[in-house]
Phi, psi and omega in degrees: 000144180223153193238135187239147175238134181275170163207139180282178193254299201258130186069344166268335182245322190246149162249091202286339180301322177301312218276348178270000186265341169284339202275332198271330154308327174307321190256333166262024196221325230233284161295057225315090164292180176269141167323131180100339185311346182295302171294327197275321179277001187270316180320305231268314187298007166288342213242358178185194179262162214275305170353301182286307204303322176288332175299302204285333184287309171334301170304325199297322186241028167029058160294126215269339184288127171334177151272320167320310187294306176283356170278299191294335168286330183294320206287324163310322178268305184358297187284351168317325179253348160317122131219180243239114170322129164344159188010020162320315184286314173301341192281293178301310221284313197304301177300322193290320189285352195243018147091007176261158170262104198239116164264181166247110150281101175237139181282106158160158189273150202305351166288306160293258177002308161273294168347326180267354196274290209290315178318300185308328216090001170259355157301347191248322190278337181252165160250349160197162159237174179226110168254129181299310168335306179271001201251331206083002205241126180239160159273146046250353173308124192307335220263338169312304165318299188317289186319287187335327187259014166255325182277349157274013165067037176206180167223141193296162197203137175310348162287001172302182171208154184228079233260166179177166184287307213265116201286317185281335184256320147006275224229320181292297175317280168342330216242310173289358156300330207049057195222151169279158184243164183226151195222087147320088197285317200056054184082351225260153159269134185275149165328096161340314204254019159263147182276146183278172192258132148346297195203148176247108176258165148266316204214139183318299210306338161266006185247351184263340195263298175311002190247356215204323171234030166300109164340054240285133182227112186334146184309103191299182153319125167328154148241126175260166223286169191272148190231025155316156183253165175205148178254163189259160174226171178207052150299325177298000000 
C-alpha cells in the first residue's frame, strides 16, 4: 500500500533562517551597509514578499543595483548557504523505506529553489516536487498539492499527509486540501486565529517518527481536486 507524505522546504527541510542571517551579513559587508542594516534585513524579510522587500532595501540604503538585479543575486547565492535540519535525509530515507511516497511543495521561483533541492540532495531523496513558480500555483491553494501528488506518480486520499512549518500557508493548504497536517512547531505557539494542525512535531525526525507508527489503513478515495482560479505570484 503506499502512502504520500507532501513536505514543505524552508524552515521544514532546510534552515532557510540560519542561511538568510548569513546572506544579510554578506550582503551588508559587501555594500559596506551602516551597523545594524544586517539586523534590519532580517527584520524586514518578515513583513512581505521578496520583490517589495528587495524594493524596500533599495531605498532604504540608496542602492545604485536595480531591485530586481539584487533579488537575482540573492537567488543565486542563497542555496549556497542552505544547509538541511539535522538527520533530514536519514528521516526521508526511513519513510521511503516503511513504503511511504514523498513529494516536496515549495513557495518560491523555480531557480532558487531548485538550486536548494540539488545542492542538499533532496532532489534525490524524494519522488517528485512541485515549485510555485514553475507550476503557477501557490500555497495554500489545494490544486498545488493536487500536482505534487501527481508528480509523485499517485493522488491525494484523506489519508495523506501534509507536514510544514508554516500554520498559514502549510497546515492551511493541507486543510483546504482535505488531507491531514502536521505542524513543525520548532518551539513555536501555534497562531489562536488558524485551523489547528492534525498533529505537532518540534522537529522532521518526530513528525516522522509519529508517521511510521501511524496505523496504515487501506487506500481511500481519491479527492478530487479543486477548480477554482488563482492568481500566481513569483514573490518568494
Amino acid at each position: 500500500m503506499t502512502r504520500l507524505a507532501l513536505v514543505d522546504l524552508d524552515g521544514t527541510l532546510t534552515d532557510l533562517d540560519g542561511a538568510f542571517s548569513r546572506w544579510a551579513k554578506e550582503f551588508a559587508a559587501r555594500y559596506r551597509l551602516p551597523g545594524g542594516a544586517a539586523d534590519w534585513l532580517v527584520s524586514a524579510r518578515r513583513e512581505g514578499p521578496m520583490d517589495q522587500f528587495f524594493a524596500g532595501a533599495r531605498q532604504r540604503f540608496d542602492l545604485a543595483e536595480p531591485a530586481e538585479q539584487l533579488w537575482a543575486s540573492y537567488r543565486a547565492r542563497i542555496p549556497q548557504l542552505v544547509l538541511l535540519y539535522p538527520h533530514v535525509l536519514d528521516d526521508l530515507g526511513a519513510l521511503r523505506t516503511a513504503g511511504w511516497r514523498i513529494g516536496i511543495v515549495t513557495n518560491g521561483m523555480r531557480d532558487n529553489q531548485l538550486a536548494k533541492l540539488e545542492r542538499t540532495g533532496l532532489v534525490n531523496a524524494v519522488d517528485g516536487y512541485c515549485i510555485s513558480d514553475t507550476v503557477g500555483l501557490r500555497k495554500p491553494d489545494p490544486r498545488i498539492l493536487h500536482l505534487a501528488a501527481q508528480h509523485c506518480g499517485t493522488t491525494l486520499t484523506p489519508d495523506d499527509w501534509l507536514i510544514g512549518d508554516s500554520p498559514r500557508l502549510d497546515i492551511a493548504g493541507g486543510h483546504r486540501a482535505g488531507i491531514r497536517t502536521l505542524w513543525i512547531s520548532r518551539h513555536r505557539t501555534w497562531p489562536q486565529d488558524q485551523q489547528p494542525p492534525h498533529r505537532v512535531a518540534t522537529s522532521l525526525r518526530q513528525a516522522v517518527r509519529h508517521l511510521l507508527t501511524e496505523e496504515p489503513a487501506p487506500r481511500a478515495t481519491a479527492i478530487p481536486p479543486p477548480r477554482q482560479d488563482a492568481a500566481p505570484s513569483r514573490t518568494d
